[in-house]
DRENPA-3360 file (N, C-alpha, C; in nm, 2 decimals, always signed):
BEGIN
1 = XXXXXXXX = -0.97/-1.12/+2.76/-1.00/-1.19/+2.64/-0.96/-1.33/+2.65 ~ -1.03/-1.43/+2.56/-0.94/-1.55/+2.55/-0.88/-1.58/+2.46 ~ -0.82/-1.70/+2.45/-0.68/-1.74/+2.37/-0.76/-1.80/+2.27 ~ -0.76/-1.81/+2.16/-0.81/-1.89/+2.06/-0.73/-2.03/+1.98 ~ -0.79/-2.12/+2.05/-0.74/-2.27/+1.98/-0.67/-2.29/+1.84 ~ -0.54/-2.28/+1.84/-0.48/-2.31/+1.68/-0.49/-2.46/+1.63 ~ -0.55/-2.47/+1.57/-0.55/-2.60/+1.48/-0.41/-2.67/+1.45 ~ -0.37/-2.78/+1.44/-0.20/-2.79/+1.47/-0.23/-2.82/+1.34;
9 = XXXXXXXX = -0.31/-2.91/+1.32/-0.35/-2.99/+1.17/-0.32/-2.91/+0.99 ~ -0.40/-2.78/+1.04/-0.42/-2.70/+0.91/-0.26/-2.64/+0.87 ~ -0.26/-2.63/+0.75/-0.14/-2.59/+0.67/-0.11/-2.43/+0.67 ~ -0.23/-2.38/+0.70/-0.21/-2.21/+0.73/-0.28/-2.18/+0.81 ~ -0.20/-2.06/+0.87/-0.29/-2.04/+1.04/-0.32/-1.85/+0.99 ~ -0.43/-1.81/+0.99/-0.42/-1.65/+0.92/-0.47/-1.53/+1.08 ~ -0.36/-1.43/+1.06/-0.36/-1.38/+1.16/-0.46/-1.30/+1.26 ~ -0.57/-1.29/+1.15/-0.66/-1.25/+1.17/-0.81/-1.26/+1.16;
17 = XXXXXXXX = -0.90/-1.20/+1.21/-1.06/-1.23/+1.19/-1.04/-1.17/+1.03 ~ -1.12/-1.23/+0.94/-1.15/-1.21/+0.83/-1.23/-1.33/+0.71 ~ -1.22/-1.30/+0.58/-1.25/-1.42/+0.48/-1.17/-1.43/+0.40 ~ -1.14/-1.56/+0.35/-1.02/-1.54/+0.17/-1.08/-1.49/+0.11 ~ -1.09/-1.41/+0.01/-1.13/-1.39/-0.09/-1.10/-1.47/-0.19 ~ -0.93/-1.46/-0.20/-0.85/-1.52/-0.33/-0.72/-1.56/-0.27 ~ -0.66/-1.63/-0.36/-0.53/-1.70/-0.35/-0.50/-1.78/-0.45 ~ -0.34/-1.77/-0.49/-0.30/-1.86/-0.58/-0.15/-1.78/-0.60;
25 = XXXXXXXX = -0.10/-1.88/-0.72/+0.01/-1.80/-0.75/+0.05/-1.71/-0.82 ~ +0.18/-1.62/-0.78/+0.14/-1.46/-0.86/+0.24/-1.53/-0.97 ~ +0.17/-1.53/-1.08/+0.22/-1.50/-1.23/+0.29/-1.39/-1.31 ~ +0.39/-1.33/-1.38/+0.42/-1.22/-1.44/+0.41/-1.09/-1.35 ~ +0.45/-1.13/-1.21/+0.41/-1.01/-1.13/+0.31/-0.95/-1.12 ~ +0.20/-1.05/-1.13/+0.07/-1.01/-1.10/+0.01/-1.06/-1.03 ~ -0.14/-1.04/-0.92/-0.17/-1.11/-0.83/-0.30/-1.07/-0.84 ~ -0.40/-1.16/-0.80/-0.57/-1.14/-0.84/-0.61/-1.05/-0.68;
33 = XXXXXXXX = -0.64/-0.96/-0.68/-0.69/-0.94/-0.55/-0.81/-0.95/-0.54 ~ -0.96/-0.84/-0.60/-1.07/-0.86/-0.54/-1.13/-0.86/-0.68 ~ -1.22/-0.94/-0.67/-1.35/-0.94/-0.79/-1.29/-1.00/-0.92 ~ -1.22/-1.03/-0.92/-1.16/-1.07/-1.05/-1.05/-0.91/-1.11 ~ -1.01/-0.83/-1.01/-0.92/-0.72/-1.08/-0.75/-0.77/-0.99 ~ -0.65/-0.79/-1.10/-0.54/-0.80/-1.15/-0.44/-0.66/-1.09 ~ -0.35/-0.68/-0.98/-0.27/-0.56/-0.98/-0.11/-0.62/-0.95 ~ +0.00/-0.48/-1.02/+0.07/-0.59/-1.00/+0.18/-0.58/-0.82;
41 = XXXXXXXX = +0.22/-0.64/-0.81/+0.25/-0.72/-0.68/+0.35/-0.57/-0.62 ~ +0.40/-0.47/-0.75/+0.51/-0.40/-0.70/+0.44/-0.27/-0.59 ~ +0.28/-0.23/-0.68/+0.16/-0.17/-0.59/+0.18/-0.23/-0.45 ~ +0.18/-0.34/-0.37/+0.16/-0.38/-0.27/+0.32/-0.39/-0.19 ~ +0.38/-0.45/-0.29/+0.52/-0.41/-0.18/+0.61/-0.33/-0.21 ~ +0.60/-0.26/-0.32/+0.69/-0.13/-0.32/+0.80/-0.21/-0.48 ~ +0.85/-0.33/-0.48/+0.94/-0.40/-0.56/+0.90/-0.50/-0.57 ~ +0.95/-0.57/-0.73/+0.89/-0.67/-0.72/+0.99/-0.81/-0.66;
49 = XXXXXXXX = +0.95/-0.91/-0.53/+1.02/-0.98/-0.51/+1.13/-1.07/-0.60 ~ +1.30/-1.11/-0.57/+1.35/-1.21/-0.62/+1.36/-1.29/-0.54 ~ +1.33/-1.44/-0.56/+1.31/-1.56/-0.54/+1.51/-1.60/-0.56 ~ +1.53/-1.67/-0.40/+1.67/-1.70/-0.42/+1.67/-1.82/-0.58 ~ +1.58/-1.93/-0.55/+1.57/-2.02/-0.60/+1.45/-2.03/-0.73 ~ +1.39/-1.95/-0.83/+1.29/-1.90/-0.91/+1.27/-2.07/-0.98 ~ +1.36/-2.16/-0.97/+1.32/-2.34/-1.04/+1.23/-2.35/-0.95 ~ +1.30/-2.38/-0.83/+1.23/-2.48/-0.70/+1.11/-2.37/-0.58;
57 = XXXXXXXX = +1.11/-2.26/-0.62/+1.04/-2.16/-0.57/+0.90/-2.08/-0.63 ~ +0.83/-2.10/-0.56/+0.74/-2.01/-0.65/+0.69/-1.88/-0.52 ~ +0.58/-1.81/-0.55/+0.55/-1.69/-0.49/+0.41/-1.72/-0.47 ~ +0.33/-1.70/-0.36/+0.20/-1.73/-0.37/+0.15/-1.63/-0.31 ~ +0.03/-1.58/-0.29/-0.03/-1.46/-0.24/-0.15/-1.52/-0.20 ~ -0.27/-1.44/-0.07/-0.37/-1.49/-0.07/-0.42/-1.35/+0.03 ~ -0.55/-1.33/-0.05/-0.61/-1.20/+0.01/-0.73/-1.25/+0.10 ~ -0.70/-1.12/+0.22/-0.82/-1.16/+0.32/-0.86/-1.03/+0.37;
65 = XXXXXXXX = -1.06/-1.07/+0.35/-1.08/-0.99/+0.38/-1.16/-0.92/+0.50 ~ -1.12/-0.81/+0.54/-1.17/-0.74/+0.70/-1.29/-0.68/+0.69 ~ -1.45/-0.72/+0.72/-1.55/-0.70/+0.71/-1.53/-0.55/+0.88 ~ -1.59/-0.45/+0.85/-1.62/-0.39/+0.94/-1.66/-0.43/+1.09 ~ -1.71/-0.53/+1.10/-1.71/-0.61/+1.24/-1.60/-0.71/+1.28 ~ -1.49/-0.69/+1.21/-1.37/-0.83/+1.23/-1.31/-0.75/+1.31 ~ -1.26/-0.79/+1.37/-1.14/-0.77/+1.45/-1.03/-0.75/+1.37 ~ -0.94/-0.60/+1.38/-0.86/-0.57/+1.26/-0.73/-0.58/+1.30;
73 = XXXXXXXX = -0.68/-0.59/+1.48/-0.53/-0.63/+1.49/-0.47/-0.75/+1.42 ~ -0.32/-0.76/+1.41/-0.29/-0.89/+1.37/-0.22/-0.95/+1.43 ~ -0.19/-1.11/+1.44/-0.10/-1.13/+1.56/+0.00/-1.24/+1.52 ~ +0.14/-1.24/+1.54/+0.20/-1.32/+1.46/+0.26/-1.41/+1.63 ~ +0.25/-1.56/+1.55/+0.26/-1.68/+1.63/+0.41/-1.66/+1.72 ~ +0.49/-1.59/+1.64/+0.68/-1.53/+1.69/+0.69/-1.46/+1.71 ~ +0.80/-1.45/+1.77/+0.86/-1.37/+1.79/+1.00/-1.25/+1.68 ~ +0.94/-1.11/+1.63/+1.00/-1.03/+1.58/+1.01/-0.91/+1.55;
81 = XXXXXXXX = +1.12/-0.88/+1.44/+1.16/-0.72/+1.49/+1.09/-0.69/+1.34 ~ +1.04/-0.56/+1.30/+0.99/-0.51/+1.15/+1.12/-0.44/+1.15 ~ +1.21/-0.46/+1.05/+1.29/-0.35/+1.01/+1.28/-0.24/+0.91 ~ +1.15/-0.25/+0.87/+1.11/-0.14/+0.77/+0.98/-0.15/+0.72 ~ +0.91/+0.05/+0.79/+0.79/+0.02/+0.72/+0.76/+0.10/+0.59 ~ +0.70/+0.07/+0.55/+0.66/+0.17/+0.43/+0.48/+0.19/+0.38 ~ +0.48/+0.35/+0.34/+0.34/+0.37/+0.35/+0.31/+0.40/+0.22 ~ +0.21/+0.30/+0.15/+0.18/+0.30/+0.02/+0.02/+0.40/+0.04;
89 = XXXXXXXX = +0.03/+0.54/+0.00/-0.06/+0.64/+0.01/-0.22/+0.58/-0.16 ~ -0.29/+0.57/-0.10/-0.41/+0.50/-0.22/-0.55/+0.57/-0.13 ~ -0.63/+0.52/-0.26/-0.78/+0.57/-0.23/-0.83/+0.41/-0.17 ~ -0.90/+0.44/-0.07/-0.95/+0.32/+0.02/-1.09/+0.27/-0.11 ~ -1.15/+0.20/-0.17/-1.21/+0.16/-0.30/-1.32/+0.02/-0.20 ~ -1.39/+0.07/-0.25/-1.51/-0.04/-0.25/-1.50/-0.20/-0.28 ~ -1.57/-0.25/-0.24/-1.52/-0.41/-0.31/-1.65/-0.44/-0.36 ~ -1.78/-0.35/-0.35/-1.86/-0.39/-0.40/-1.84/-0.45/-0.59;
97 = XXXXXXXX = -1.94/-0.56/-0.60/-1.92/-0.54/-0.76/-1.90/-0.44/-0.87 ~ -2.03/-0.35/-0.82/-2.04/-0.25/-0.95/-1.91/-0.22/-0.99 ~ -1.87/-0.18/-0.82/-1.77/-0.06/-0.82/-1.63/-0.10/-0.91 ~ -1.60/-0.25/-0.86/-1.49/-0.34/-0.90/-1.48/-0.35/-1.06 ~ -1.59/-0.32/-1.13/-1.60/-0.33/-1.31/-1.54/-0.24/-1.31 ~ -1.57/-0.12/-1.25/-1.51/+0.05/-1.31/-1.35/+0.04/-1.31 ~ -1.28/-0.04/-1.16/-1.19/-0.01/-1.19/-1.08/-0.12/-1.25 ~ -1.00/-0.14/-1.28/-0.89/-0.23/-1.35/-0.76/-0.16/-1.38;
105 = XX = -0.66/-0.20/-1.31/-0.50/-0.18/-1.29/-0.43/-0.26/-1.36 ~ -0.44/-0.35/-1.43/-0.33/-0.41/-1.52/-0.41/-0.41/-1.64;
% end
């Protein structure tokens, strides 16, 4: 395989083949993920983060998404250790429109 050219320039480098969908900042422990549905942030990581510094800090989130033909490994620029995984057990859900009205979490 080859190596793919990182942009020095751009402000985020994402690990993977995919698209944004969304991004911005999580408010009240909430974070927009697909279609306009609202879930909150503790769904995704188990707790909800504290910010050492919550003045000068904020929390931002940005969803991406893996089309059936993307390339689904991910690759991080460093070097490191995971000290802990955890498996959030869910129903794998459509992103189609329709489907995305039916459901709503917050």
């Amino acid at each position: 395989p080859t190596v793919r050219h990182i942009d020095t320039l751009t402000p985020l480098v994402v690990p993977c083949d995919g698209r944004v969908l969304h991004f911005g900042k999580c408010e009240n422990g909430v974070v927009e993920q697909v279609k306009g549905i609202r879930y909150p942030v503790e769904r995704f990581l188990g707790c909800l983060p504290t910010l050492i510094d919550p003045i000068a800090n904020d929390l931002h989130y940005c969803v991406l998404y893996l089309a059936p033909g993307d390339y689904h490994l991910f690759h991080s620029p460093c070097s490191w250790n995971c000290d802990k995984v955890v498996h959030f057990p869910g129903t794998l859900m459509s992103v189609n429109p329709s489907v995305c009205k039916l459901v709503r979490m917050c």
